[in-house]
N, C-alpha and C positions, 0 to 999 in steps of 0.2 A: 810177663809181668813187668811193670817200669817200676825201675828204681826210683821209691818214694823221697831218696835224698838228692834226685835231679828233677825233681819236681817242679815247674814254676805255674802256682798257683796267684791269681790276681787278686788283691785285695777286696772284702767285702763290700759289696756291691751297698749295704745298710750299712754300716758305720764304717767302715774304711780298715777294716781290723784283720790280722793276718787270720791266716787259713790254714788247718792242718788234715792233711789225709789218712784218712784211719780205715784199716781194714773189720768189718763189723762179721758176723758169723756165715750170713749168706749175700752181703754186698759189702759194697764199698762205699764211705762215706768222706764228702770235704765238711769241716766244721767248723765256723769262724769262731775264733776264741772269745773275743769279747762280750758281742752282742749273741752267741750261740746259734745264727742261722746255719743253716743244712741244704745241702742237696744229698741222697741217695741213689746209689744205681749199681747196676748188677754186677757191673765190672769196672777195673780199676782205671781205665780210658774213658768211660762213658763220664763217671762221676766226676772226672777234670776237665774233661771239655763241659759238663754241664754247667758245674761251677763257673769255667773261665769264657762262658757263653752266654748266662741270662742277658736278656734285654733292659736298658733304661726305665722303660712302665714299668716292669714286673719290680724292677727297686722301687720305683718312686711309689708302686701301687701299695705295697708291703709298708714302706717307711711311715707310709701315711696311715695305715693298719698300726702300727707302733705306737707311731703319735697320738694317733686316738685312746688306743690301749692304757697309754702313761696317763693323758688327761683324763680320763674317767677314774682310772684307779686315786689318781691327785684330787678329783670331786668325788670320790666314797671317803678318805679317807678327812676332809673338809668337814662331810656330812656329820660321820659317826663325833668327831669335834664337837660340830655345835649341838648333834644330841645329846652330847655330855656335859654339857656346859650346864645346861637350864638356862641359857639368856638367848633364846633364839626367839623368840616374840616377835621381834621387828626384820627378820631377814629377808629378803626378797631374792630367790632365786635366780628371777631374772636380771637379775644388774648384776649376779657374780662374776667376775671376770675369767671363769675355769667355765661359768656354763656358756657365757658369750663363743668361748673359746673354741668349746666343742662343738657348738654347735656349728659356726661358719668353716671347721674342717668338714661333720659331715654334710654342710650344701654346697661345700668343693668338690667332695667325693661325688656326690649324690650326680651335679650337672655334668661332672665330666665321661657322666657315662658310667662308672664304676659301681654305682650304688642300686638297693633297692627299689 
């Protein structure tokens, strides 16, 4: 077993946030504190070289999963807004600039190969 206080775990790959190694019931787990990404693995080497190994895409593929994630949540909770308002009469979806927004991340996603 390595000692978890000579550990050097690299910075989250999604927000740049430190990273702690915690032993979990039947594995071992790295878990970045801020933004809570995870890698799991059955032993306490595998889960620090996975951590301290993902590739560039698999961040940028994920961060862009985030991004979308936030901006959608940001356009439901816009919606429920103007349902409550009673003055939505003249709103036009398409000239929001949350749905402009999401939309050209997913035809980023979508051409780069990643998408549906």
């Amino acid at each position: 077993m390595i000692d978890a206080t000579n550990v050097t775990l690299l910075p989250c790959p999604f927000c740049g946030g430190e990273a702690m190694l915690m032993a979990q019931t039947f594995s071992w787990e790295v878990h970045c504190l801020p933004c809570t990404a995870s890698v799991s693995e059955e032993t306490q080497p595998e889960a620090i070289a996975a951590w301290n190994t993902r590739t560039a895409a698999e961040a940028a593929s994920k961060a862009e999963i985030a991004e979308l994630v936030a901006e959608l949540f940001a356009m439901t909770e816009h919606y429920v807004q103007l349902a409550g308002c009673g003055d939505c009469g003249f709103w036009n979806p398409e000239e929001e600039e949350r749905v402009i927004a999401a939309r050209a991340l997913l035809a980023k996603h979508q051409t780069e190969g990643r998408g549906a």
